[in-house]
N, CA, C and O of each residue as an XYZ file, in Angstrom:
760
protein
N      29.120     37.885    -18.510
C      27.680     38.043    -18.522
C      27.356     39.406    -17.904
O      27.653     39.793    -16.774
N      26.793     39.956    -18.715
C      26.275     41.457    -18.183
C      25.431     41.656    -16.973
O      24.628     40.724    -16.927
N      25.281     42.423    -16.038
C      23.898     42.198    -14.667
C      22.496     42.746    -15.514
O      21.487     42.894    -14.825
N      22.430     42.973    -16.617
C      20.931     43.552    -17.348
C      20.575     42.445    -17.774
O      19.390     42.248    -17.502
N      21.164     41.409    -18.458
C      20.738     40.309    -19.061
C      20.557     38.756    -18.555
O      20.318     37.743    -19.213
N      20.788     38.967    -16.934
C      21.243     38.148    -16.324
C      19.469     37.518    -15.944
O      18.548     38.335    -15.924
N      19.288     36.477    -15.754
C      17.759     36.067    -15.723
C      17.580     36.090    -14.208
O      18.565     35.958    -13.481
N      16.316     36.257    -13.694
C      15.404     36.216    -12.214
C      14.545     35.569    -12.018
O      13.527     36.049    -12.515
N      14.325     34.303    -11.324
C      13.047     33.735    -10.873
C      12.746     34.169     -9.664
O      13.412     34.860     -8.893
N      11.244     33.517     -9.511
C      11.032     33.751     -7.980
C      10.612     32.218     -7.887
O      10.178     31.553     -8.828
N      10.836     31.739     -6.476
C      10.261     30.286     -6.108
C      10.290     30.249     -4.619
O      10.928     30.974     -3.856
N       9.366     29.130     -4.313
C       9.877     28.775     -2.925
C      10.962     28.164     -2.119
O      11.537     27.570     -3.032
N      11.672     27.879     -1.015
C      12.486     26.910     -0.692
C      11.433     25.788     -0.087
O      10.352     25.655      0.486
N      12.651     25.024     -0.690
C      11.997     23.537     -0.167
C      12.511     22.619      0.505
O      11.981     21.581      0.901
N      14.026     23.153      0.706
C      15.174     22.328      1.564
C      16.162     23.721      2.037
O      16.357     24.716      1.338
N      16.633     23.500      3.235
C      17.587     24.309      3.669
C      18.454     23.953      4.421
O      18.901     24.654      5.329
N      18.824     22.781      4.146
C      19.805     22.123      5.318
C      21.117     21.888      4.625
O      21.648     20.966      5.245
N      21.516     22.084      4.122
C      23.048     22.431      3.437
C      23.553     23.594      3.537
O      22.858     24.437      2.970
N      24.694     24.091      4.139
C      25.209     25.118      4.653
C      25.472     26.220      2.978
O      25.944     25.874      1.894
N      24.957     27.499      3.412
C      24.678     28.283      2.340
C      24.228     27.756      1.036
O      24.735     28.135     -0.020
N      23.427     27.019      1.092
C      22.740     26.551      0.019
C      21.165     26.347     -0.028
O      21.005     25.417      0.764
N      20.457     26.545     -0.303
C      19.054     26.206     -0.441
C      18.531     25.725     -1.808
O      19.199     26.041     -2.792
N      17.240     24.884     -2.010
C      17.103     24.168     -2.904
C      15.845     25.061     -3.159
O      15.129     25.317     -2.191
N      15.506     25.583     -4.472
C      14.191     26.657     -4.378
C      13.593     25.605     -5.827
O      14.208     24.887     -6.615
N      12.069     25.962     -5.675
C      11.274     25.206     -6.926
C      10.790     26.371     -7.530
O      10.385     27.320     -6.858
N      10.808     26.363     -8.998
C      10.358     27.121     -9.745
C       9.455     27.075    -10.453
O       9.688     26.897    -11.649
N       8.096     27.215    -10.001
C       7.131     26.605    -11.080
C       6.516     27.439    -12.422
O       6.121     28.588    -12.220
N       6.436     26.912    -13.700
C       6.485     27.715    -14.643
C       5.069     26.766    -15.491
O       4.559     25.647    -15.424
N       4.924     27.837    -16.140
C       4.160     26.923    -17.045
C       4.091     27.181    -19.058
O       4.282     28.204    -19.715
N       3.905     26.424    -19.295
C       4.295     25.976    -20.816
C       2.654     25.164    -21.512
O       1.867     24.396    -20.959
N       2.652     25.523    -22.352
C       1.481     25.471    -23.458
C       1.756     23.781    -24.264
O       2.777     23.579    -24.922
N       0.790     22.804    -24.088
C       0.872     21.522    -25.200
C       1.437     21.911    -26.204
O       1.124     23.038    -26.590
N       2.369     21.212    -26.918
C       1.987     21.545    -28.443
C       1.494     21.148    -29.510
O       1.790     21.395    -30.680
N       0.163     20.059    -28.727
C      -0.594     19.264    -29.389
C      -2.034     19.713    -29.383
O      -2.935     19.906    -30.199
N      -1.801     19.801    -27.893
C      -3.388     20.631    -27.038
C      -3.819     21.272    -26.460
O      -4.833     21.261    -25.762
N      -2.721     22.278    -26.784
C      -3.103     23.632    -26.077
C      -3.006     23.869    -25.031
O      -2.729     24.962    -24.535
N      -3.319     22.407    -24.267
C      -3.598     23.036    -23.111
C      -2.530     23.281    -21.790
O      -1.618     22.472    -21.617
N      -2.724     24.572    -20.775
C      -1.550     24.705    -20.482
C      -0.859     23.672    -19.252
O      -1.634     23.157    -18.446
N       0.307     23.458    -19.172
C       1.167     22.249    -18.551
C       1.737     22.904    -17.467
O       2.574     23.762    -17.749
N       1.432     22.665    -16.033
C       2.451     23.535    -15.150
C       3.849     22.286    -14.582
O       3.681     21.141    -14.163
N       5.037     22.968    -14.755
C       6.163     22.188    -14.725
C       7.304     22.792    -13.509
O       7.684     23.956    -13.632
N       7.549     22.394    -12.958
C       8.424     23.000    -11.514
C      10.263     21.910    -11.902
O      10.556     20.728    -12.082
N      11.001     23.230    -11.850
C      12.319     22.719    -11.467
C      12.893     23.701     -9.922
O      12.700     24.777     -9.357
N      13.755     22.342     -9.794
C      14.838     22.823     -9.093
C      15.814     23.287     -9.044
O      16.759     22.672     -9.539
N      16.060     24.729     -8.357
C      17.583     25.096     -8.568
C      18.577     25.002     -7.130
O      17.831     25.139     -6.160
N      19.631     24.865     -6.814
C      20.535     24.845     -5.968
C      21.273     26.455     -6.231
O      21.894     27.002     -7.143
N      20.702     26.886     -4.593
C      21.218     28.142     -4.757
C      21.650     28.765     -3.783
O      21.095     28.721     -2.685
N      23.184     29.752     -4.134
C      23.912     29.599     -3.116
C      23.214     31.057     -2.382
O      22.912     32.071     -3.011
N      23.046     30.833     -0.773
C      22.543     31.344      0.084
C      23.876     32.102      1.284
O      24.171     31.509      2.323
N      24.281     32.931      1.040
C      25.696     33.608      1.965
C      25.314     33.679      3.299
O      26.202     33.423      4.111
N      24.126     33.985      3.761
C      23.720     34.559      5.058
C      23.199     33.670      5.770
O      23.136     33.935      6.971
N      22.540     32.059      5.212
C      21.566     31.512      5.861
C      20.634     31.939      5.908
O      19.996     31.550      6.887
N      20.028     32.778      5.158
C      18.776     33.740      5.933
C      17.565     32.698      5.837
O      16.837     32.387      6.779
N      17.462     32.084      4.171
C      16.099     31.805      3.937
C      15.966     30.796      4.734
O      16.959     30.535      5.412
N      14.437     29.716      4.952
C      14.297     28.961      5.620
C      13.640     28.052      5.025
O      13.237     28.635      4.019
N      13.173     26.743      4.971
C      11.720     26.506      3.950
C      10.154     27.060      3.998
O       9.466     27.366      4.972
N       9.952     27.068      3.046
C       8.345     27.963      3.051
C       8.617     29.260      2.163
O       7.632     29.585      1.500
N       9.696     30.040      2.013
C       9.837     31.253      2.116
C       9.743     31.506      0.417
O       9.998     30.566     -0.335
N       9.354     32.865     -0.131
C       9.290     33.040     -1.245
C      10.305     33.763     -1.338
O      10.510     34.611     -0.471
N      11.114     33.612     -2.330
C      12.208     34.067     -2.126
C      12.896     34.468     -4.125
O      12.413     33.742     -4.994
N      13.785     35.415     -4.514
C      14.094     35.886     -5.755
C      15.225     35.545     -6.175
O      16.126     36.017     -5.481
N      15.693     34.695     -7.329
C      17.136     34.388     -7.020
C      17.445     34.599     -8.568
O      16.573     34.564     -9.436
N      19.245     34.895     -8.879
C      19.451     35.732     -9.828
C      20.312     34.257    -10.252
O      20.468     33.244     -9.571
N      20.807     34.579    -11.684
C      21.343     33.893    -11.981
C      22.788     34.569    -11.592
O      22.865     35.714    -11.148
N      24.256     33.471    -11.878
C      25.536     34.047    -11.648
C      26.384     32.791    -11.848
O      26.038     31.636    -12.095
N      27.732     33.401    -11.652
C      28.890     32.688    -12.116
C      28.392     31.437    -11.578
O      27.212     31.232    -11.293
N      29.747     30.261    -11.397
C      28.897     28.882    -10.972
C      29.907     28.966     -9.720
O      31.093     29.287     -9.794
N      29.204     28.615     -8.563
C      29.579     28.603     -7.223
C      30.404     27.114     -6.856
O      31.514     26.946     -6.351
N      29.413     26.152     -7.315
C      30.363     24.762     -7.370
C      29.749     23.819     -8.784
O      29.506     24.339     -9.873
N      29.607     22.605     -8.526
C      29.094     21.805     -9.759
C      27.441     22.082    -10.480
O      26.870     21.882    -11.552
N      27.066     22.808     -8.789
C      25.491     22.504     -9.399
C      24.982     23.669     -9.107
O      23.925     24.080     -9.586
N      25.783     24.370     -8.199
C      25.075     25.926     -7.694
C      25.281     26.859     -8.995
O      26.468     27.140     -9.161
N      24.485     27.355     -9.869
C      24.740     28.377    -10.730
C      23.766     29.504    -10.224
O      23.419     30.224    -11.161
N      23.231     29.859     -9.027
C      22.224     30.799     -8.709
C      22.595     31.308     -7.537
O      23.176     30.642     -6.680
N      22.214     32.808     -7.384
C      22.319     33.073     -5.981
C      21.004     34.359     -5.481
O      20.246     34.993     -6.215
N      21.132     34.386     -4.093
C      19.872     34.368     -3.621
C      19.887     35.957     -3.601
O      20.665     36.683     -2.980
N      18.665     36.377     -4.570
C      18.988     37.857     -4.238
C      17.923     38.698     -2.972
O      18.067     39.585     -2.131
N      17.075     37.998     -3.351
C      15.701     39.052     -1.798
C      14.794     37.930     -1.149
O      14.114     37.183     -1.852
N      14.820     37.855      0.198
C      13.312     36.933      0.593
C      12.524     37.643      0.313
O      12.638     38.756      0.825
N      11.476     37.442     -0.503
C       9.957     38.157     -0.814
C       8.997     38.628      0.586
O       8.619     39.706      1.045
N       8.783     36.642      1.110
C       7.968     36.789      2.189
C       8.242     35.641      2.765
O       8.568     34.680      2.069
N       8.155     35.547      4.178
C       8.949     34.782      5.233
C       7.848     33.560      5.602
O       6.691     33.976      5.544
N       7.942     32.452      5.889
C       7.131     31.998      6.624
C       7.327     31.982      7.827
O       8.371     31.661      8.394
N       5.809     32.509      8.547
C       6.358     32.392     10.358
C       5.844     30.609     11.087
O       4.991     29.801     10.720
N       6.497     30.602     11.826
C       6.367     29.330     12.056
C       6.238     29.232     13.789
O       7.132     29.558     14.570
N       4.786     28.658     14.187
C       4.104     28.549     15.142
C       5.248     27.799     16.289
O       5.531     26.602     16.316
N       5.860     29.018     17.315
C       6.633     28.311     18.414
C       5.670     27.096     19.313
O       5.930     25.995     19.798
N       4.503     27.921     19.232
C       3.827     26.525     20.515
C       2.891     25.977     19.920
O       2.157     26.459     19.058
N       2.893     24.515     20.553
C       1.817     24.052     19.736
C       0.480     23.896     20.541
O       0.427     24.179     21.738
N      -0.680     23.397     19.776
C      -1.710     23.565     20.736
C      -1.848     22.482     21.854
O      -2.755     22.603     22.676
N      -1.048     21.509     21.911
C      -0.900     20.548     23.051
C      -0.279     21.545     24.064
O      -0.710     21.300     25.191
N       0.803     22.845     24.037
C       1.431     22.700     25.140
C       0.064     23.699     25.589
O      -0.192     23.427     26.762
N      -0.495     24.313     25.283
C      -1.691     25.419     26.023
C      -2.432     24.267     27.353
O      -3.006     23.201     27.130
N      -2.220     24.809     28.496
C      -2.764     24.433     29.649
C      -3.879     25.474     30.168
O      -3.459     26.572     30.534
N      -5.195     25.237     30.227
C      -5.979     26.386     30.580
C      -6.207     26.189     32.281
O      -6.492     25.135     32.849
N      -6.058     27.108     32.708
C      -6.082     27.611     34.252
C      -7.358     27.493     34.732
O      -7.624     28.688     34.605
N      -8.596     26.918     35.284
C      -9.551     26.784     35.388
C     -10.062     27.888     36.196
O     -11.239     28.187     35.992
N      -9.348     28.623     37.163
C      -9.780     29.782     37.575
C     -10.318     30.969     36.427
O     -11.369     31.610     36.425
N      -9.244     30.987     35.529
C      -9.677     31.811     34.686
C     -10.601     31.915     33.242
O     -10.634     32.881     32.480
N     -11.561     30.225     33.064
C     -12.228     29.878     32.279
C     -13.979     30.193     32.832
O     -14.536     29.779     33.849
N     -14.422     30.912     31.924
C     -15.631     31.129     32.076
C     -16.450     29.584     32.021
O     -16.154     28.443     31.668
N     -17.574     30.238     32.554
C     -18.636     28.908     33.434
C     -19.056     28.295     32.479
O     -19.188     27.084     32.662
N     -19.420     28.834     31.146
C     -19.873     27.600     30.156
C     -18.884     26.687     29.501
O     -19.135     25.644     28.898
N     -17.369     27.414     29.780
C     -16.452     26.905     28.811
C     -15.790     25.663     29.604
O     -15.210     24.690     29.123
N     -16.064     26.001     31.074
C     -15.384     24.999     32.494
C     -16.343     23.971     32.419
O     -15.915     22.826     32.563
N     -17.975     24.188     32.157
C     -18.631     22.845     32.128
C     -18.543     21.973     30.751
O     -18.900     20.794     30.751
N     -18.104     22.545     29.712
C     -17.683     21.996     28.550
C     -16.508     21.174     28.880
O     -16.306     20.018     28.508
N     -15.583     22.081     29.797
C     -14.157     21.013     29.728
C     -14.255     20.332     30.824
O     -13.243     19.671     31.056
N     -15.359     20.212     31.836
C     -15.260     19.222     32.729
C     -16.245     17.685     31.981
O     -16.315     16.576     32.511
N     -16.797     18.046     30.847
C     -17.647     17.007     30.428
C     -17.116     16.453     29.512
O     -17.635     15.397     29.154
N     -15.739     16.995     28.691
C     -14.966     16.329     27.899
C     -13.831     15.809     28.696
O     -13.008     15.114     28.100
N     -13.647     16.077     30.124
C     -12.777     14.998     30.448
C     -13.703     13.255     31.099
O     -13.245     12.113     31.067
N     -15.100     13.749     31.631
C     -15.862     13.396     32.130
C     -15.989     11.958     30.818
O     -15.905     10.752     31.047
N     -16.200     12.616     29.543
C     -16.112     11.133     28.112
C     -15.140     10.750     28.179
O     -15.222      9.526     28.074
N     -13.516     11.252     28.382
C     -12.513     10.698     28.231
C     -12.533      9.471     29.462
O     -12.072      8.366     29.176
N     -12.973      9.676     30.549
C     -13.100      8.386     31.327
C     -13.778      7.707     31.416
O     -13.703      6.872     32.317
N     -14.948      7.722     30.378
C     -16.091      6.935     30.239
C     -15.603      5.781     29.412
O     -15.915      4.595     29.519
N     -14.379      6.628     28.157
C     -14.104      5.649     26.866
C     -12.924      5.114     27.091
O     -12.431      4.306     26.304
N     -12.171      5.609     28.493
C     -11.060      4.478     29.058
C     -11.985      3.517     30.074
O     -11.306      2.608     30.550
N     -12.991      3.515     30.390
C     -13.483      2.239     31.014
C     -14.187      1.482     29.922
O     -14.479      0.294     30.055
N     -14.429      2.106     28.956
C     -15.334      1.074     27.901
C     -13.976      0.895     27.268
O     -14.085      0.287     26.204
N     -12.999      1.152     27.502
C     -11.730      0.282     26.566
C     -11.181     -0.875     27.234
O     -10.535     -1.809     26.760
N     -11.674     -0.574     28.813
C     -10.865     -1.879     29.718
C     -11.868     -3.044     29.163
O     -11.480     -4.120     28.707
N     -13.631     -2.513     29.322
C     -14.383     -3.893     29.079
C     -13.868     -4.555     28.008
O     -13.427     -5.702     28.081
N     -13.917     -3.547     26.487
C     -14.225     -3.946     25.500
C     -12.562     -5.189     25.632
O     -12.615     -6.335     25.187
N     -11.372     -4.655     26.257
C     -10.219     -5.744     25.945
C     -10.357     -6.894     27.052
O      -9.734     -7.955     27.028
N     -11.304     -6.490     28.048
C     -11.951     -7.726     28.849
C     -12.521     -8.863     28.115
O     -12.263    -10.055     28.287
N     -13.517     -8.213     27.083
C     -14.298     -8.870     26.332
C     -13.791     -9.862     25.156
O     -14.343    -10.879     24.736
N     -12.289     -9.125     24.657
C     -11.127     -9.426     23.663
C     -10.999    -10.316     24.672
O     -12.140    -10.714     24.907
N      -9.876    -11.087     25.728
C      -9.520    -11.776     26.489
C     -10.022    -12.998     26.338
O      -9.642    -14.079     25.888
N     -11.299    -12.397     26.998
C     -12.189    -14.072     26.731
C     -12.561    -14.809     25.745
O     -12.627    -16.034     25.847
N     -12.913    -14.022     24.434
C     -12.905    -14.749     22.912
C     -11.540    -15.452     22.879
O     -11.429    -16.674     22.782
N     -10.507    -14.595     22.965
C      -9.237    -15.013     22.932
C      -9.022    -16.358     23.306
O      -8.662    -17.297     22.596
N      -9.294    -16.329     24.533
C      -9.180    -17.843     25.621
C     -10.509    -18.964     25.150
O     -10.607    -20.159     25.426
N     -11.178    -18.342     24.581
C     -12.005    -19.669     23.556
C     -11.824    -20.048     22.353
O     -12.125    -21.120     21.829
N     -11.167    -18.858     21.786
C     -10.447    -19.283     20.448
C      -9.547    -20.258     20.621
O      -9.404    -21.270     19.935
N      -8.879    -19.875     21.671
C      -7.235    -20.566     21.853
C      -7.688    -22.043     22.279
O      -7.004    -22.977     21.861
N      -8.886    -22.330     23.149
C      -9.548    -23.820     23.356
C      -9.640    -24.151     21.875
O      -8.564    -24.478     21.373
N     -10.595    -24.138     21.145
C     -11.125    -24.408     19.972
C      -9.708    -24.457     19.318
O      -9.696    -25.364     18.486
N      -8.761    -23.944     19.378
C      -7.707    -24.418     18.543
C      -6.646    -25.558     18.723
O      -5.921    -26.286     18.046
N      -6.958    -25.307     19.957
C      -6.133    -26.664     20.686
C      -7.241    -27.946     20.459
O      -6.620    -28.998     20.307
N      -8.587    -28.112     20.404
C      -9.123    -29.024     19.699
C      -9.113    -29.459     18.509
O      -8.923    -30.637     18.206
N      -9.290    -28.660     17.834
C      -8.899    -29.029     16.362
C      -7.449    -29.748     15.730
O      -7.407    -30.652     14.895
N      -6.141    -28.977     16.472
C      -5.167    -29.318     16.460
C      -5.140    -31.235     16.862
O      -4.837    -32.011     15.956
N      -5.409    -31.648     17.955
C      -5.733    -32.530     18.894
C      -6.759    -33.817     17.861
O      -6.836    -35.036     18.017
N      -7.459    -32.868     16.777
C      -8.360    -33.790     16.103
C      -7.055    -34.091     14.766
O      -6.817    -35.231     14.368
N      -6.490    -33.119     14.341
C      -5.833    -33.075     12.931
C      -4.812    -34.290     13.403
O      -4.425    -35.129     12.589
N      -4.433    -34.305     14.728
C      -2.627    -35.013     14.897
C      -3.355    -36.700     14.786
O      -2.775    -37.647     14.256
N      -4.505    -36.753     15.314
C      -5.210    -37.917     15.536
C      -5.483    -38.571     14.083
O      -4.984    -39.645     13.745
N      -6.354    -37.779     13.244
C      -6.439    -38.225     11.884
C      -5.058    -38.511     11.416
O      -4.909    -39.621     10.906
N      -3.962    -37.693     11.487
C      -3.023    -37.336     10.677
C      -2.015    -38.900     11.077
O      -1.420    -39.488     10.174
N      -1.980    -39.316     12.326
C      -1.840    -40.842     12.384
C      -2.538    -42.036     12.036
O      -1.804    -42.928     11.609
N      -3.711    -42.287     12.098
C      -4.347    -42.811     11.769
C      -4.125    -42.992      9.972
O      -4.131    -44.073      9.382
N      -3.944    -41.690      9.366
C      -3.787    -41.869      7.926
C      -2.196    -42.397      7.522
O      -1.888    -42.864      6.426
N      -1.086    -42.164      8.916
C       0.153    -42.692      8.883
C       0.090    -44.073      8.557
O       0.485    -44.634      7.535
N      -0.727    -44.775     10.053
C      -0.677    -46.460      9.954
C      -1.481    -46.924      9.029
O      -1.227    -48.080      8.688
N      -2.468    -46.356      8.445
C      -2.722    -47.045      7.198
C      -2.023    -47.248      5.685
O      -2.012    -48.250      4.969
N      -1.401    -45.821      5.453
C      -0.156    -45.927      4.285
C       0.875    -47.082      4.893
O       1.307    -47.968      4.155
N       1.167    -47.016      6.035
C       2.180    -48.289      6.305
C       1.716    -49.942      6.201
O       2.284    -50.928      5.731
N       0.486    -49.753      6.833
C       0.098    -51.226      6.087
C      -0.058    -50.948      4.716
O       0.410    -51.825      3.990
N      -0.580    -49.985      4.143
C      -0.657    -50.547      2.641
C       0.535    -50.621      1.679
O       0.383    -50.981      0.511
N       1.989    -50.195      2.305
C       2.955    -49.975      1.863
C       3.576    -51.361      2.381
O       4.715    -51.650      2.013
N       2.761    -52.352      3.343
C       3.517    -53.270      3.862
C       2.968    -54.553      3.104
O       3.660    -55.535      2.838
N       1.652    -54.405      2.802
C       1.304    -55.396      1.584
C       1.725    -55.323      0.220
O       1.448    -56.104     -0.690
N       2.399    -54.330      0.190
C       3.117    -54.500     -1.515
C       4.677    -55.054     -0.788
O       5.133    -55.625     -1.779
N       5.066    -55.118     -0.392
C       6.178    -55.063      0.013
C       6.490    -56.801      0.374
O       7.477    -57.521      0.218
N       5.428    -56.970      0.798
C       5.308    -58.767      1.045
C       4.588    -59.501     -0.082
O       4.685    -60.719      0.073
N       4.090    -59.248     -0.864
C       3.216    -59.271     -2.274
C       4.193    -59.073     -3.487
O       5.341    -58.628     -3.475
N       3.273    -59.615     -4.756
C       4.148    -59.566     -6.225
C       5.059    -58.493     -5.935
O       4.797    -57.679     -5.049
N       6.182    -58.430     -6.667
C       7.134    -57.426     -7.079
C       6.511    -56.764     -8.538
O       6.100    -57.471     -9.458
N       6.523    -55.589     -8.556
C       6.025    -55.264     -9.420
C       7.034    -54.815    -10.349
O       7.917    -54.130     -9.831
N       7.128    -55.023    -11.573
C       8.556    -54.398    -12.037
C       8.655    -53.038    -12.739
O       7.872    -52.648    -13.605
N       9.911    -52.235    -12.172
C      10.230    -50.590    -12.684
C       9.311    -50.371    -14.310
O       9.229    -51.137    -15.271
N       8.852    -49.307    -14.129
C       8.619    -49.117    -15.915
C       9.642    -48.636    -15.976
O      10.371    -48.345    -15.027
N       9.931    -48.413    -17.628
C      10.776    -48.672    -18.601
C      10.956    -46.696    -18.795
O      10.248    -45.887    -19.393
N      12.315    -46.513    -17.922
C      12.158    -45.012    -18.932
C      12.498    -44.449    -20.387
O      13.474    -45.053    -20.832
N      12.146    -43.759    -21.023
C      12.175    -43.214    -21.939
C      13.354    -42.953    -22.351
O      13.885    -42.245    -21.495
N      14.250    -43.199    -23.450
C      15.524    -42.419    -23.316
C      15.353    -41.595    -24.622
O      14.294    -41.649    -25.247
N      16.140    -41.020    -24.929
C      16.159    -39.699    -25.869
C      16.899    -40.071    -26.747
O      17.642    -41.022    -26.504
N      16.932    -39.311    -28.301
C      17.832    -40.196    -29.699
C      19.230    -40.074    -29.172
O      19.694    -41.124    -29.615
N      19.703    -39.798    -28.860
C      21.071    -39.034    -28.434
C      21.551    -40.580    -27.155
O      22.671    -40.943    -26.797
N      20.737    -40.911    -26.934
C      21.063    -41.895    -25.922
C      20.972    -43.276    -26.384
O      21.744    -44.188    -26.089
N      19.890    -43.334    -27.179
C      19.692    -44.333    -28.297
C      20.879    -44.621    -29.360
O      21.395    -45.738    -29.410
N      21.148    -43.930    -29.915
C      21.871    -43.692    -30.953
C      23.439    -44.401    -30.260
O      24.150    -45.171    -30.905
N      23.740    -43.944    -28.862
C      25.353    -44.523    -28.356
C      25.064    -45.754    -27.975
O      26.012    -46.522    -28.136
N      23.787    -46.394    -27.379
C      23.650    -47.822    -27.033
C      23.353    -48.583    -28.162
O      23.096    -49.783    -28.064
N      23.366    -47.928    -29.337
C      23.749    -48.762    -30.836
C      25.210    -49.100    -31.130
O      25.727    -50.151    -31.507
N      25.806    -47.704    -30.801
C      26.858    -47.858    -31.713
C      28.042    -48.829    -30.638
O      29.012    -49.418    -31.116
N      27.699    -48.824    -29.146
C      28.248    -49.841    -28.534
C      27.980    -51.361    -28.613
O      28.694    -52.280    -28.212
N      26.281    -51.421    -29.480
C      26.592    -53.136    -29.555
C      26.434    -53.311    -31.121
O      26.577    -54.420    -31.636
């Protein structure tokens, strides 16, 4: 394969955790050929990366080339443009109150000032949870207490009524059904 004829995409990475390898998406786009209208379609290539350099995020140019292993047929020719990626986050920023101006110190003394307003309205409000709780939990233990009560009561009555057939006519089995196949052998035995 000649290096003039050799093809170039550009894409992003989207994985970089395989040693000299990165996974880049290529998004392209292609025309219906029903409706015109245009279709944007993204593949993936596996591409071999020598340096580690790229990272994910990064726009990056990759050439085509011999085949590196089963699936790598690409390799990475330029990062375009890097993504930088924010070392601190905004939790770790601690502001020094000496050095916060007076409107910005009564702002942050009145947003800690709600934060302890809405941890005491969280103790009531699970105060308030508690006690439904502990009346629910009555009311359920009544009901329970009513169901076991019925639920005997409907015991000893199936038993007497299961005890007057039982001392009463015999009633005799109905007759089941049998099928031709069953019919047909209790012929040919009598």
């Amino acid at each position: 394969m000649s290096f003039e004829n050799r093809k170039i995409r550009t894409g992003r990475v989207v994985s970089d955790k395989m040693d000299q390898t990165v996974v880049v998406m290529v998004e392209w786009r292609r025309r219906h050929p029903l409706y015109g209208k245009s279709m944007r379609r993204m593949t993936k290539f596996n591409v071999h990366d020598q340096t580690n350099g790229s990272m994910v995020g990064d726009i990056v140019e990759i050439v085509e080339s011999r085949p590196f292993s089963k699936s790598k047929r690409w390799r990475l020719k330029k990062i375009i443009s890097r993504v930088d990626i924010e070392e601190m986050q905004p939790e770790d920023i601690v502001m020094d109150p000496s050095v916060v101006p007076s409107r910005a110190r009564r702002r942050l003394e009145s947003s800690t000032r709600g934060a302890e307003t809405e941890v005491s309205a969280e103790t009531e409000v699970s105060a308030e949870t508690e006690v439904s709780a502990e009346t629910e939990v009555s009311a359920e233990t009544e009901v329970s207490a009513e169901a076991e009560v019925s639920a005997e009561t409907e015991v000893s009555a199936e038993a007497e009524v299961s005890a007057e057939t039982e001392g009463g006519e015999d009633k005799p089995k109905p007759k089941r059904r049998k099928s031709a196949k069953t019919e047909a052998k209790t012929e040919d035995e009598a």
